[in-house]
MIDOSE-1310 file (N, C-alpha, C; in nm, 2 decimals, decimal comma, always signed):
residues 283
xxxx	+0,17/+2,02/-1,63/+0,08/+2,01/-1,75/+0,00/+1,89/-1,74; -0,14/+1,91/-1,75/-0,24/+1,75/-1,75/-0,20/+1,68/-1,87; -0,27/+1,55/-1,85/-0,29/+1,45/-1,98/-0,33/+1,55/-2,11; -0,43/+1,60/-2,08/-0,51/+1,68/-2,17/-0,48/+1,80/-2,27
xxxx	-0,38/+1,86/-2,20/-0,30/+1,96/-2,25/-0,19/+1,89/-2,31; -0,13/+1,77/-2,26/-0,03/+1,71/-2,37/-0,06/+1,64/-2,46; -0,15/+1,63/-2,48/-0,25/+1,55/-2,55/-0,26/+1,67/-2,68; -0,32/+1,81/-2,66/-0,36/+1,91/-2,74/-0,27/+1,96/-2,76
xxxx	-0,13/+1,97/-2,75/-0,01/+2,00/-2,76/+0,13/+1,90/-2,86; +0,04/+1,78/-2,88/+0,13/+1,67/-2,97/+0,04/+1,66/-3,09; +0,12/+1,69/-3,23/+0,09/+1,70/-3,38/+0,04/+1,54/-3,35; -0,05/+1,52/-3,47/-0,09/+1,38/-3,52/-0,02/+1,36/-3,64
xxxx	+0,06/+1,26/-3,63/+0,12/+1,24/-3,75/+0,02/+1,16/-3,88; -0,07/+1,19/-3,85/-0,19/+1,16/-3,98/-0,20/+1,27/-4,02; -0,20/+1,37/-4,00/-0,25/+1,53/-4,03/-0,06/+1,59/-4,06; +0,02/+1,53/-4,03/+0,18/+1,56/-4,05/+0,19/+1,70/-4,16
xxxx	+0,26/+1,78/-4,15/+0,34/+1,84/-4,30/+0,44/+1,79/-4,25; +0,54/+1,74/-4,35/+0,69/+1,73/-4,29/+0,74/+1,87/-4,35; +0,84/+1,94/-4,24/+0,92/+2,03/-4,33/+1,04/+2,05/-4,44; +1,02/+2,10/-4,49/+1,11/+2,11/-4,64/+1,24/+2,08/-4,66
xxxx	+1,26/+2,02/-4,69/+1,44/+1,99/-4,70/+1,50/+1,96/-4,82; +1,64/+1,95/-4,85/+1,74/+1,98/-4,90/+1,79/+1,83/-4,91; +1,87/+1,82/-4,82/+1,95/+1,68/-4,81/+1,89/+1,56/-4,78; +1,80/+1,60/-4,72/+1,69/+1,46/-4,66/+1,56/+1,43/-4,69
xxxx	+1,51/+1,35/-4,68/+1,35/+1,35/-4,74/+1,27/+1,29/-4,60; +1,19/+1,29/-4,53/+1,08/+1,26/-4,49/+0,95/+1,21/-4,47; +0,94/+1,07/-4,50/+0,85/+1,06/-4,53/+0,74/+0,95/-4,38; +0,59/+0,94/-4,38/+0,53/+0,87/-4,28/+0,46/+0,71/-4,34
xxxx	+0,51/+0,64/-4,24/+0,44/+0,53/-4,28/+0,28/+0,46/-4,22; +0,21/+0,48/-4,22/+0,08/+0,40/-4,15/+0,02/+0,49/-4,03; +0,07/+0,63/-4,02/+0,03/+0,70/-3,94/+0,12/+0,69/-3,83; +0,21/+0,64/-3,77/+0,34/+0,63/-3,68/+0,47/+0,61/-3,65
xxxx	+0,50/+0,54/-3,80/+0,64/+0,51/-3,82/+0,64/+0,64/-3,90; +0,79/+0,69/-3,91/+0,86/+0,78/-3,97/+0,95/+0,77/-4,03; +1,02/+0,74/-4,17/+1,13/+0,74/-4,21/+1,19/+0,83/-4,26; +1,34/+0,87/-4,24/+1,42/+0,95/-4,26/+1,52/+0,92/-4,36
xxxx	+1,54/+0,98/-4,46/+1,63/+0,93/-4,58/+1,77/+1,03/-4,59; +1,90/+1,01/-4,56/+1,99/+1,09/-4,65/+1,99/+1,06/-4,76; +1,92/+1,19/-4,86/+1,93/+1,16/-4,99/+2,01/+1,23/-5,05; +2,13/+1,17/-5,09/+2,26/+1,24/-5,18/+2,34/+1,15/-5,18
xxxx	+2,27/+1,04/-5,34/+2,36/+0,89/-5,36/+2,45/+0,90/-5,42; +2,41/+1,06/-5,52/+2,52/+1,09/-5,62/+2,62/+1,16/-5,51; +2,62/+1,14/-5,41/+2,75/+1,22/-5,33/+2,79/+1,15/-5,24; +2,75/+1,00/-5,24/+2,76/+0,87/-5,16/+2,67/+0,89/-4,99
xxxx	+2,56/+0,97/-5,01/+2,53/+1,03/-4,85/+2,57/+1,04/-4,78; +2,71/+1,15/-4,84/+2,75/+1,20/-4,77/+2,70/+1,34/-4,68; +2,80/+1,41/-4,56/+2,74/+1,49/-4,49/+2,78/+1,67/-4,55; +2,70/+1,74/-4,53/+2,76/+1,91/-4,56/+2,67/+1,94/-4,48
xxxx	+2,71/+2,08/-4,45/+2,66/+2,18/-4,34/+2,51/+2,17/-4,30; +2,46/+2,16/-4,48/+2,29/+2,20/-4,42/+2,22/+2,09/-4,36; +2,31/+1,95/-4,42/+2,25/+1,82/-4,36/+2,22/+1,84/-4,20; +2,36/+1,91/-4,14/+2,35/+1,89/-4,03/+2,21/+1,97/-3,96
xxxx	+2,18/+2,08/-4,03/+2,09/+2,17/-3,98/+1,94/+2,16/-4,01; +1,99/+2,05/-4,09/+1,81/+1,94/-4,17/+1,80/+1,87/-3,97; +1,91/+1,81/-3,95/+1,88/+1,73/-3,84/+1,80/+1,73/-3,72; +1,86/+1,89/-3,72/+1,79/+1,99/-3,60/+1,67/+1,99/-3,69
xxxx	+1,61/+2,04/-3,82/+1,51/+2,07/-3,82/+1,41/+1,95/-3,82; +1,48/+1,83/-3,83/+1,37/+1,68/-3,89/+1,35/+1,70/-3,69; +1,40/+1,69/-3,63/+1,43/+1,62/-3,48/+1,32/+1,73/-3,43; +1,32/+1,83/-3,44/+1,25/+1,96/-3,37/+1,11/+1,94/-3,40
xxxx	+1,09/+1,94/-3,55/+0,97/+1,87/-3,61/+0,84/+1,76/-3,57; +0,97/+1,65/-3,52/+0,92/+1,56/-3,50/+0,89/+1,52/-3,33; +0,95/+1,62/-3,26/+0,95/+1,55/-3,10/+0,87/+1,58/-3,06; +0,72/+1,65/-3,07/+0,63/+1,69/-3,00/+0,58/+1,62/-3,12
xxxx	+0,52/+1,52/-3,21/+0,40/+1,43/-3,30/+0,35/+1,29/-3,19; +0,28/+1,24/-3,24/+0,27/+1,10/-3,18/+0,36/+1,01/-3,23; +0,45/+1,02/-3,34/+0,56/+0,92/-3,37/+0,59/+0,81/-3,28; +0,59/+0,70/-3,35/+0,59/+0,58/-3,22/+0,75/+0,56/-3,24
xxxx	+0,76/+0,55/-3,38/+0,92/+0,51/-3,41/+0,99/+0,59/-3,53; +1,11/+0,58/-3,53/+1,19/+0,69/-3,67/+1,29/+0,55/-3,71; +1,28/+0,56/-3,84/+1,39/+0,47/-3,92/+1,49/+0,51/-3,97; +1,61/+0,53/-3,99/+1,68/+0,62/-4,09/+1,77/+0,48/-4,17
xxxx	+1,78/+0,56/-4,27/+1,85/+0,49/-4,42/+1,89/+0,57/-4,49; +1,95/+0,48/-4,55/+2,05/+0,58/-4,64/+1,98/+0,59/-4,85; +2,01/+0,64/-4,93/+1,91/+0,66/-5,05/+2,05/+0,58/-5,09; +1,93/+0,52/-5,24/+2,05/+0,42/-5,33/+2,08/+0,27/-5,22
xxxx	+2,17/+0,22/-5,31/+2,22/+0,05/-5,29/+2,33/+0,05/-5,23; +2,42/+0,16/-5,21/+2,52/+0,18/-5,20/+2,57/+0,15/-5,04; +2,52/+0,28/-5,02/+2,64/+0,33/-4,91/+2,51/+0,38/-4,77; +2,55/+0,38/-4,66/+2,48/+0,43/-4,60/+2,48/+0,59/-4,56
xxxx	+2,60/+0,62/-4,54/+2,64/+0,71/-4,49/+2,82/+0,72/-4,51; +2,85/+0,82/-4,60/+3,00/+0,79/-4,60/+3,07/+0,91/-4,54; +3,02/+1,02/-4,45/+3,06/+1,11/-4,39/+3,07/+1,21/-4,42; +3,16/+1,31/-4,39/+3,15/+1,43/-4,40/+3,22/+1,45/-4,56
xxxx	+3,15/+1,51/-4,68/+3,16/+1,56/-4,81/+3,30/+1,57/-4,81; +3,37/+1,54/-4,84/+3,55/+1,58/-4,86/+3,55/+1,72/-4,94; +3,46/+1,72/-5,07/+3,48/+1,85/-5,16/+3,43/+1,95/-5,08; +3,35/+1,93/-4,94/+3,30/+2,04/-4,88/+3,42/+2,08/-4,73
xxxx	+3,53/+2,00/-4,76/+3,61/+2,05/-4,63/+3,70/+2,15/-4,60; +3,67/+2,23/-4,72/+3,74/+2,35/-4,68/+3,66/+2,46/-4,68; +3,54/+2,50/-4,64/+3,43/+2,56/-4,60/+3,48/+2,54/-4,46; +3,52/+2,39/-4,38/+3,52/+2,42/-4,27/+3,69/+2,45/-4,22
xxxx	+3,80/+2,46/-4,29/+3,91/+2,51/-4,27/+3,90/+2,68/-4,28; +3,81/+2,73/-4,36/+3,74/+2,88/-4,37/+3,76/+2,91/-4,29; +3,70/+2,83/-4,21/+3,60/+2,91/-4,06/+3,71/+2,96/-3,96; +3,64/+3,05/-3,90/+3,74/+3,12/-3,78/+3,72/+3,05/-3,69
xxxx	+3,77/+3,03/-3,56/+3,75/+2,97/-3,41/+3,60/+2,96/-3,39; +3,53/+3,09/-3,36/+3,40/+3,10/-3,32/+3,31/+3,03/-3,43; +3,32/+3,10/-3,55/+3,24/+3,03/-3,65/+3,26/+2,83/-3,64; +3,38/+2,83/-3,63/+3,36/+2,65/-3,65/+3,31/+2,61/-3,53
xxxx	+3,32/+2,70/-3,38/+3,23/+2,62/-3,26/+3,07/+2,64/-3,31; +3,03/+2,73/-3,39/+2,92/+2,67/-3,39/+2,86/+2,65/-3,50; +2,95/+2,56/-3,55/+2,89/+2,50/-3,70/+2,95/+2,30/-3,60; +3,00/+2,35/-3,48/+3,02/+2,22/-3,42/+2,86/+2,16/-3,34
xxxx	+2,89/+2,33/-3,28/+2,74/+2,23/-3,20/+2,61/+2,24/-3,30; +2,61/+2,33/-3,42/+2,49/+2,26/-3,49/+2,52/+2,13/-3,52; +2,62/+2,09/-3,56/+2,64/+1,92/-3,61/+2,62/+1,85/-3,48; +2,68/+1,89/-3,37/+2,66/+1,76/-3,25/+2,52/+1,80/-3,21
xxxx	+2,46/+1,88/-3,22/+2,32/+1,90/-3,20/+2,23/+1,88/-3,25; +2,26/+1,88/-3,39/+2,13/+1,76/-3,46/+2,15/+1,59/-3,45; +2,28/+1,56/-3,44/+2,27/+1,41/-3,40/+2,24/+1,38/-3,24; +2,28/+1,48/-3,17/+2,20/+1,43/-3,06/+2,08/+1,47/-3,04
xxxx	+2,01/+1,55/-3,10/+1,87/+1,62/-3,06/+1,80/+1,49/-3,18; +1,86/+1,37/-3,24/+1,78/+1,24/-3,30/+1,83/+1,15/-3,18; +1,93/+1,16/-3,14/+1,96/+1,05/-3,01/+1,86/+1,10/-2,90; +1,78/+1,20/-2,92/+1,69/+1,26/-2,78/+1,56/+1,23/-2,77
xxxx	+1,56/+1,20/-2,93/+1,39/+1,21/-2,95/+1,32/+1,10/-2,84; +1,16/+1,11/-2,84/+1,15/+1,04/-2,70/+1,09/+0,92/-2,75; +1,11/+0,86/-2,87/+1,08/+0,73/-2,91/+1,19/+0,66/-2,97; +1,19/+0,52/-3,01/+1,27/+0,46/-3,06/+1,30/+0,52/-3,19
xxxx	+1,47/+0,50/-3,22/+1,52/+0,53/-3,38/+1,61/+0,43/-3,40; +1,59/+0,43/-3,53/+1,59/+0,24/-3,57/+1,71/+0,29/-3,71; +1,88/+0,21/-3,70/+1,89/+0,25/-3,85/+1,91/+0,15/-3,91; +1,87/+0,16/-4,03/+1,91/-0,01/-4,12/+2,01/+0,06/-4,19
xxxx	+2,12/-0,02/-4,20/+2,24/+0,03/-4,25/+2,31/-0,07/-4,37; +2,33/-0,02/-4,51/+2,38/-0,11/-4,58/+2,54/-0,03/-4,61; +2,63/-0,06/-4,70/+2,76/-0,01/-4,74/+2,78/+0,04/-4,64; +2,86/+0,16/-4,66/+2,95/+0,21/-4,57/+2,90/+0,32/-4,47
xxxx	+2,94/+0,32/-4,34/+2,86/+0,43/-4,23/+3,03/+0,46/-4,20; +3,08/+0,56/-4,23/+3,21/+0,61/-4,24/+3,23/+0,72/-4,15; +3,28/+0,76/-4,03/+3,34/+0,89/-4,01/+3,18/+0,97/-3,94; +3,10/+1,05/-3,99/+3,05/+1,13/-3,94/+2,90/+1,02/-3,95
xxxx	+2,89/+0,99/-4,05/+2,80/+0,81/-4,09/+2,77/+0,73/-3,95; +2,94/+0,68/-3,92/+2,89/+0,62/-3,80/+2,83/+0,70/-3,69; +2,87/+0,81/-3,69/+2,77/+0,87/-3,54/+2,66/+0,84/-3,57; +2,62/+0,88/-3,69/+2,51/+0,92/-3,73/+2,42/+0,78/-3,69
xxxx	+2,49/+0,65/-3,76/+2,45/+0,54/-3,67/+2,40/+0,51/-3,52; +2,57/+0,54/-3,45/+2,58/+0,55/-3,31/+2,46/+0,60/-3,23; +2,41/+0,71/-3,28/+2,29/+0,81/-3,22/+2,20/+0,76/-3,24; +2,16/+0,65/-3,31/+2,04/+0,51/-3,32/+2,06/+0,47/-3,20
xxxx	+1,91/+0,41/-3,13/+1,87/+0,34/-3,05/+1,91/+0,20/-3,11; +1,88/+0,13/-3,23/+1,90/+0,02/-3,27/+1,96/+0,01/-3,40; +2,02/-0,09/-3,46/+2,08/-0,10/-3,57/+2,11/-0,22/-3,64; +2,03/-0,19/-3,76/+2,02/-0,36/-3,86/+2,11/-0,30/-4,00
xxxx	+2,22/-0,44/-3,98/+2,29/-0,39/-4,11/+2,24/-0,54/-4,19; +2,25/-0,51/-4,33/+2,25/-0,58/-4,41/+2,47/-0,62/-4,43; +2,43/-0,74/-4,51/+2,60/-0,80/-4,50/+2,65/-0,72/-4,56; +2,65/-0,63/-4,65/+2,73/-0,51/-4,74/+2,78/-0,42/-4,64
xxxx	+2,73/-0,45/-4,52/+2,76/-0,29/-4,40/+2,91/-0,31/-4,34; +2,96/-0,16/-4,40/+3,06/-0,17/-4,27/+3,13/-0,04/-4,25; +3,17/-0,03/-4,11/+3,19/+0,10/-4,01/+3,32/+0,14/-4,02; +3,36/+0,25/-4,02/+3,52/+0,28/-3,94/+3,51/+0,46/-3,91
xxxx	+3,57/+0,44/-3,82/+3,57/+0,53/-3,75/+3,70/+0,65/-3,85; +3,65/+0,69/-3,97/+3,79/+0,76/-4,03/+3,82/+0,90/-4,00; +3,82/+0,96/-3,87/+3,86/+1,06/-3,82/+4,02/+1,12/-3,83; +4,08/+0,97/-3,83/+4,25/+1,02/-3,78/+4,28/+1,01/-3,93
xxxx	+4,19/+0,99/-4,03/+4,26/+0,96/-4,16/+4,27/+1,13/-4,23; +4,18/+1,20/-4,18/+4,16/+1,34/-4,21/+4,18/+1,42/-4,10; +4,36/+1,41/-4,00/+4,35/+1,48/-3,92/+4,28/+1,50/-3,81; +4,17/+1,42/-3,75/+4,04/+1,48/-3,64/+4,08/+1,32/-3,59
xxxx	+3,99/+1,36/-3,47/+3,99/+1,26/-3,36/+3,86/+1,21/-3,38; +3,89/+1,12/-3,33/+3,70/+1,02/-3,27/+3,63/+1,14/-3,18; +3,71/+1,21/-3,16/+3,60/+1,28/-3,04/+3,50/+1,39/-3,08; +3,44/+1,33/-3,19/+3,34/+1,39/-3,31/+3,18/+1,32/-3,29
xxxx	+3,13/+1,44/-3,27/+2,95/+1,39/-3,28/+2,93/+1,29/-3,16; +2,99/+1,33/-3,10/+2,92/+1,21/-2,99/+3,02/+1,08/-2,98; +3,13/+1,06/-3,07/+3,11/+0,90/-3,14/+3,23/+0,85/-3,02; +3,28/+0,92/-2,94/+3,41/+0,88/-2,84/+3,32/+0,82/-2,73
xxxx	+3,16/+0,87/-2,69/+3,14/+0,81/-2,61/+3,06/+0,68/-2,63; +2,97/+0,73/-2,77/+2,87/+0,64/-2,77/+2,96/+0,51/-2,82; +3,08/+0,49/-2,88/+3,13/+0,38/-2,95/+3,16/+0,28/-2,83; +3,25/+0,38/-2,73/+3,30/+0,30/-2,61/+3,17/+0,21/-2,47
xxxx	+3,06/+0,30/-2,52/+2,96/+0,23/-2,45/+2,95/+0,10/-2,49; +2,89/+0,08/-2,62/+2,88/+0,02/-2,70/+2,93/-0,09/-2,76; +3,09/-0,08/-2,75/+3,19/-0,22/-2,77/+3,30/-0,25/-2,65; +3,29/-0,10/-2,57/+3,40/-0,15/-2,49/+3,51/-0,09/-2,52
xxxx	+3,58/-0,01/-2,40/+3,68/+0,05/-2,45/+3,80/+0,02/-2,50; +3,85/-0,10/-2,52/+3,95/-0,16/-2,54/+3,92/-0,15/-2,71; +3,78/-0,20/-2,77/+3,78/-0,24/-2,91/+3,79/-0,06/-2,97; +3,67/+0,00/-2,88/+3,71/+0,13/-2,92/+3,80/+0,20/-2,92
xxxx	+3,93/+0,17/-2,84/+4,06/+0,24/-2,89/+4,10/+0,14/-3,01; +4,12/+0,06/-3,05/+4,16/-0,01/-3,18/+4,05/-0,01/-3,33; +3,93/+0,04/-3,27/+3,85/+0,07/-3,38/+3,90/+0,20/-3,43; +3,91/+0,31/-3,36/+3,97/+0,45/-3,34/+4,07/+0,51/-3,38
xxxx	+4,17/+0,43/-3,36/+4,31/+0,49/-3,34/+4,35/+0,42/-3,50; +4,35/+0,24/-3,56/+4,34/+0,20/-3,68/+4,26/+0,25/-3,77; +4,15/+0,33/-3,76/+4,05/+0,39/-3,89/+4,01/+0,24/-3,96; +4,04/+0,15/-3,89/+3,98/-0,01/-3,99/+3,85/-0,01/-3,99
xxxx	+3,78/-0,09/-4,11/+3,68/-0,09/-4,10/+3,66/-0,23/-4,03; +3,52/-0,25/-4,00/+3,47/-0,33/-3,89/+3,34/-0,40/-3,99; +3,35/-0,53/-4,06/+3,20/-0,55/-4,12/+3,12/-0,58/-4,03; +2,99/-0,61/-4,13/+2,90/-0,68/-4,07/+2,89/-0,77/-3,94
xxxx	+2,94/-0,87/-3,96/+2,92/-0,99/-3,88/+3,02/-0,94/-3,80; +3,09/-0,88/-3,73/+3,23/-0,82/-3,65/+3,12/-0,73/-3,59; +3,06/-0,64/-3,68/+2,97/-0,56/-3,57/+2,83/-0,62/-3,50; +2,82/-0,72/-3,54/+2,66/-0,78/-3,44/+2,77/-0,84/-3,35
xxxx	+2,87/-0,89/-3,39/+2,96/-0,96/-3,31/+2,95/-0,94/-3,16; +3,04/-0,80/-3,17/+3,10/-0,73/-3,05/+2,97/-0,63/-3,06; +2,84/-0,62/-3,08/+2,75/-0,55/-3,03/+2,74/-0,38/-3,10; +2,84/-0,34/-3,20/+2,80/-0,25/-3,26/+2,65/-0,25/-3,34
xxxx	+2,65/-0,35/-3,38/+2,53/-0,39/-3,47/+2,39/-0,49/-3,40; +2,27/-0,45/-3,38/+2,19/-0,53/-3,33/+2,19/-0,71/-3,38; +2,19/-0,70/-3,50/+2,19/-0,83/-3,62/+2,24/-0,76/-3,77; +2,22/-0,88/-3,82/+2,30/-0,87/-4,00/+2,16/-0,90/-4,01
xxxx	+2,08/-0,86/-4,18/+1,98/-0,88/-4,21/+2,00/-0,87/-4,37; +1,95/-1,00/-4,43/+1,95/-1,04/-4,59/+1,95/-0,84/-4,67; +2,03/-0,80/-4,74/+2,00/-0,69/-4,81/+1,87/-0,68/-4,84; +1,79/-0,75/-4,91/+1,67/-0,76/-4,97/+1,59/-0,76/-4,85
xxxx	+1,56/-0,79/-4,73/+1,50/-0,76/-4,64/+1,57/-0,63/-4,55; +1,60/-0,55/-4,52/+1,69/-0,49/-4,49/+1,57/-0,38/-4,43; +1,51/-0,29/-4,50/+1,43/-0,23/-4,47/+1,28/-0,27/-4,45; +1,26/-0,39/-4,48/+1,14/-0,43/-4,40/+1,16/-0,48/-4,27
xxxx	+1,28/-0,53/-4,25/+1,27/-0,57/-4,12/+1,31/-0,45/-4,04; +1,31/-0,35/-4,08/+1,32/-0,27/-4,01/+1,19/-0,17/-3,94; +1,08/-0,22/-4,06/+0,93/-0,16/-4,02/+0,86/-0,27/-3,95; +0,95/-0,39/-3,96/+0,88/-0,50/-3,88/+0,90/-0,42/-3,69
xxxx	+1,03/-0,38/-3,68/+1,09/-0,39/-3,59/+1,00/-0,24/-3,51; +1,02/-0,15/-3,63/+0,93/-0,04/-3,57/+0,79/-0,06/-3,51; +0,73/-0,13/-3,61/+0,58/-0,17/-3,61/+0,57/-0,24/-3,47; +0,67/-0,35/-3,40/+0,66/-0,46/-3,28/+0,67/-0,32/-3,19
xxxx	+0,75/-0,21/-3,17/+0,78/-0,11/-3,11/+0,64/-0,02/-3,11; +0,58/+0,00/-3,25/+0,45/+0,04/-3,26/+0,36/-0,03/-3,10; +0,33/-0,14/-3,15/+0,24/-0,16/-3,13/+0,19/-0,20/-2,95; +0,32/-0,16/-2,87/+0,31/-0,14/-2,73/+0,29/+0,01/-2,65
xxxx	+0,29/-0,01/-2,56/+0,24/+0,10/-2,45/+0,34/+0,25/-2,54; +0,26/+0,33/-2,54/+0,30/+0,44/-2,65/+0,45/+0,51/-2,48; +0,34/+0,57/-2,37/+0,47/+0,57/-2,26/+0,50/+0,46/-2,21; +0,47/+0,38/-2,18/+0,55/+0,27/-2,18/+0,72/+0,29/-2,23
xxxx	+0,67/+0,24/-2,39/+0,81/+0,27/-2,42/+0,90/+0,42/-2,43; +0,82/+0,51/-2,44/+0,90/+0,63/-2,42/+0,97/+0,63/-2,31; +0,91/+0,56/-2,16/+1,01/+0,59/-2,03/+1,08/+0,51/-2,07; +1,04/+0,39/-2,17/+1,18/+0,31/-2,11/+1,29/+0,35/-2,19
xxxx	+1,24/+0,44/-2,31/+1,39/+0,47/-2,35/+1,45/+0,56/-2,31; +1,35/+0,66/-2,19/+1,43/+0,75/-2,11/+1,52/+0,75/-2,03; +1,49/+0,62/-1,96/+1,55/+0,52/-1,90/+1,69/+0,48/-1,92; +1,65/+0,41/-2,01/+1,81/+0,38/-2,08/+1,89/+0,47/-2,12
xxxx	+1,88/+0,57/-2,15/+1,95/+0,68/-2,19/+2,00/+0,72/-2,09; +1,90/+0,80/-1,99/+1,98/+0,87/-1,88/+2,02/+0,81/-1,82; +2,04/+0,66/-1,79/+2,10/+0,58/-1,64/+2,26/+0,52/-1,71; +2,26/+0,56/-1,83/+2,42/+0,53/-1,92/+2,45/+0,64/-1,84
xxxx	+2,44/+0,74/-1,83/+2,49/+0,91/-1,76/+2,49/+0,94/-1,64; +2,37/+0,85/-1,54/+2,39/+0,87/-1,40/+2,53/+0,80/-1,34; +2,53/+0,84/-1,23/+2,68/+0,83/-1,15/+2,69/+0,68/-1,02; +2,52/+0,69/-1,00/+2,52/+0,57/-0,92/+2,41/+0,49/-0,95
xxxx	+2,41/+0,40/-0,90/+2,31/+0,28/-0,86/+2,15/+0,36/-0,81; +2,16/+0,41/-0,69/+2,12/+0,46/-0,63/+2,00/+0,56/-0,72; +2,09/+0,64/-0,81/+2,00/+0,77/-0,92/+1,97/+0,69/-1,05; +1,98/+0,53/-1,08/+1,94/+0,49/-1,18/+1,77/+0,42/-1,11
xxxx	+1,76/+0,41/-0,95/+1,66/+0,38/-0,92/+1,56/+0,47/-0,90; +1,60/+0,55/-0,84/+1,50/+0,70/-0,88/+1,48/+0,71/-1,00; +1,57/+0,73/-1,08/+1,47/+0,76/-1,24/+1,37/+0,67/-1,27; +1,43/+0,49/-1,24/+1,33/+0,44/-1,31/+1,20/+0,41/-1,19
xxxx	+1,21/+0,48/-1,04/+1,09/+0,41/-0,96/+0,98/+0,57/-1,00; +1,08/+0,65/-1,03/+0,96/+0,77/-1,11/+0,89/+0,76/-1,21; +0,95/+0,67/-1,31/+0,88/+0,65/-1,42/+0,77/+0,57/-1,48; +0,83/+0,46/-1,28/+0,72/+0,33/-1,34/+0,57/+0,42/-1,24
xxxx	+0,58/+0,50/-1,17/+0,46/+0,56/-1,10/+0,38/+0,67/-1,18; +0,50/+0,69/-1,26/+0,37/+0,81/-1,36/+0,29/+0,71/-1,43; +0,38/+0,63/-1,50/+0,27/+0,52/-1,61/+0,18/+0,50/-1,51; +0,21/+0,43/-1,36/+0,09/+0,38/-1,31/-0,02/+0,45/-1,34
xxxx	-0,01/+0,62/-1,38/-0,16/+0,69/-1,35/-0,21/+0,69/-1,46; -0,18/+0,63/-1,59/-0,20/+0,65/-1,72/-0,29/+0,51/-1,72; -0,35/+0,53/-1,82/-0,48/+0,45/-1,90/-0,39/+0,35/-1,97; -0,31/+0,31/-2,04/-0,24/+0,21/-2,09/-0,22/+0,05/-1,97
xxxx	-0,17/+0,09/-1,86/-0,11/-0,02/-1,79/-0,27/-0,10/-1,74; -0,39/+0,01/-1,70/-0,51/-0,11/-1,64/-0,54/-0,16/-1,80; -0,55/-0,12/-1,88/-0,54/-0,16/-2,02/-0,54/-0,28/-2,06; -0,36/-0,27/-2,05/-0,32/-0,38/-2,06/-0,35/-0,52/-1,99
xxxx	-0,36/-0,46/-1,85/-0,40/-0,59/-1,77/-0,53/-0,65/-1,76; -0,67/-0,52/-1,78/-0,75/-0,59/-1,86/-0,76/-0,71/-2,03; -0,70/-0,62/-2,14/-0,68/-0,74/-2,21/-0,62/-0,87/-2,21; -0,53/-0,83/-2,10/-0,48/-0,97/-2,13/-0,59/-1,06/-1,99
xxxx	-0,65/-1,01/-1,93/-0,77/-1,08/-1,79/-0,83/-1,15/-1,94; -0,87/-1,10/-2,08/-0,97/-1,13/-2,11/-0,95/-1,14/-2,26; -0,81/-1,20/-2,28/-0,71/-1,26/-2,40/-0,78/-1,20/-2,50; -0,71/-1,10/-2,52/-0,73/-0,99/-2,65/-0,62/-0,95/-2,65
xxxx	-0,61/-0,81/-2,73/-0,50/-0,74/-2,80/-0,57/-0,60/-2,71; -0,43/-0,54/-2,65/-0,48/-0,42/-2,60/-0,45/-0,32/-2,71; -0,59/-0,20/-2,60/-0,53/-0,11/-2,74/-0,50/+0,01/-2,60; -0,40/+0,05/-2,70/-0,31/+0,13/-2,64/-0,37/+0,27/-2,68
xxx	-0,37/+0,38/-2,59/-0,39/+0,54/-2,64/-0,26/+0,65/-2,59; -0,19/+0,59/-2,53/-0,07/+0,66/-2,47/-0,13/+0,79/-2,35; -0,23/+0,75/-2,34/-0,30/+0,88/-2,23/-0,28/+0,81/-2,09
C-alpha cells in the first residue's frame, strides 16, 4: 500500500463521528487527542459485559483515524476503575464453557485491541483501579495517578486468578516478578507513591492537575513525528515478546528505514538546520 492510499484510508479526527455507546463516552480534543471516559460513577466504573464490547468498538473505531494520542479516565472524583460489577457476576456463573470462552476473549480483546492501538494511551488514574480496573490500567502505555490512586490486583478475593486480561503478564513486566507474586497472591492494595515507586505508576500528580497533565503529556506526544512515534511504540511492544537480541534489531533496523522514506525525518532536520519548529505531516 503507498503513502497515498494510507493517507485516503485514515479518518480525520476533525471530521470524527465517535460511535455510540452505553458505558463509555468519547470525546476529541484539538483535533488529535482522544479521550475515553468509563462512565458509570453511580456503579463506581465499574466493568459489565457491554463495557467490554464498547472497548472493541472505541479501539476498532479509532485505529485507522489520525489520533496522535488516547487518554482514558475514569467519570466522577471517585474511583477510577473498580472492576468487574459484583451485581453483574452471575450473568457470568450462567454461562456454559463455550459461552464464557467467549465472553473471555471479548474482554481480553478489547483491552488488548487498546493495548494495540498504534499510538500512545495515556491513563490518569484517581481512587481505585481494582481487579479488571487495573488491566484496564496495565494495557496503558503510560500512567499518571493522582495521590487518591490505588491498585490491587483483587482476583483471588472472588475466586479468579491474576491470569485475567492480560494482567499476569503485563504486571510482572512491569514491577518484576517477585513484587508481582506478592501484589497477586495478597490482593493488597499498592498506593500511589508505592506505585511510581516500583514503576507501576509513571508519577503521582496533584488531583487537581491530574487530567491536565495528562493532555500536557498527550499534547508533548502530539506534537512529534506522527510515525516516528507510532514505530516507536511498535517497537516497544513487540520487542517485550521477541525471544532474542538479535529479532529486537530487526524490528527496530526495519522501522528506522521505513521512516527514512517518509517526509517527517528531512523535516525535521531541516527545521532544526534553520531553528524553527518542524511541522510534522506523518506522510
Amino acid at each position: 500500500m503507498t503513502q497515498t492510499e494510507v493517507r485516503e484510508n485514515t479518518a480525520v479526527l476533525s471530521n470524527y463521528e465517535p460511535p455510540q455507546l452505553e458505558t463509555l463516552t468519547l470525546d476529541v480534543l484539538d483535533g488529535k487527542i482522544v479521550v475515553l471516559t468509563i462512565n458509570r460513577p453511580e456503579r463506581m466504573n465499574s466493568m459489565v459485559v457491554k463495557m467490554f464490547e464498547e472497548f472493541n468498538t472505541v479501539a476498532h473505531a479509532l485505529r485507522d483515524t489520525d489520533a496522535r494520542a488516547l487518554i482514558i479516565r475514569g467519570a466522577g472524583d471517585r474511583v477510577f476503575c473498580a472492576g468487574f460489577d459484583l451485581d453483574e457476576i452471575a450473568v457470568i456463573t450462567r454461562m456454559g464453557v463455550r459461552e464464557f470462552l467467549r465472553f473471555q476473549e471479548t474482554a481480553t480483546g478489547g483491552l488488548a485491541a487498546l493495548h494495540h492501538l498504534p499510538f500512545p494511551v495515556i491513563a490518569a488514574i484517581h481512587g481505585a483501579a481494582s481487579g479488571g480496573g487495573l488491566s484496564l490500567a496495565l494495557a496503558c502505555d503510560i500512567r499518571l495517578v493522582a495521590p487518591t490512586a490505588k491498585f490491587n490486583a483483587a482476583f483471588v478475593k472472588v475466586g479468579l486468578s491474576v491470569g485475567e486480561l492480560g494482567t499476569s503478564w503485563q504486571l510482572t513486566r512491569l514491577v518484576g516478578p517477585g513484587r508481582a507474586a506478592e501484589i497477586a497472591y495478597t490482593a493488597r492494595f499498592v498506593d500511589a507513591e508505592e506505585a511510581a515507586r516500583i514503576g507501576l505508576a509513571n508519577r503521582v500528580v496533584p488531583s487537581e492537575d491530574l487530567f491536565d497533565e495528562a493532555v500536557a503529556v498527550a499534547e508533548a506526544i502530539a506534537s512529534n513525528s506522527p510515525g516516528g512515534v507510532r514505530m516507536s511504540k511498535r517497537a516497544l511492544q513487540r520487542n517485550q515478546e521477541v525471544t532474542s537480541y538479535a529479532a529486537a534489531l530487526e524490528l527496530e533496523n526495519r522501522g528506522q528505514a521505513l521512516l527514512t522514506r517518509g517526509a517527517d525525518m528531512p523535516e525535521a532536520l531541516a527545521a532544526f538546520k534553520e531553528k524553527r519548529a518542524p511541522r510534522f505531516t506523518g506522510q
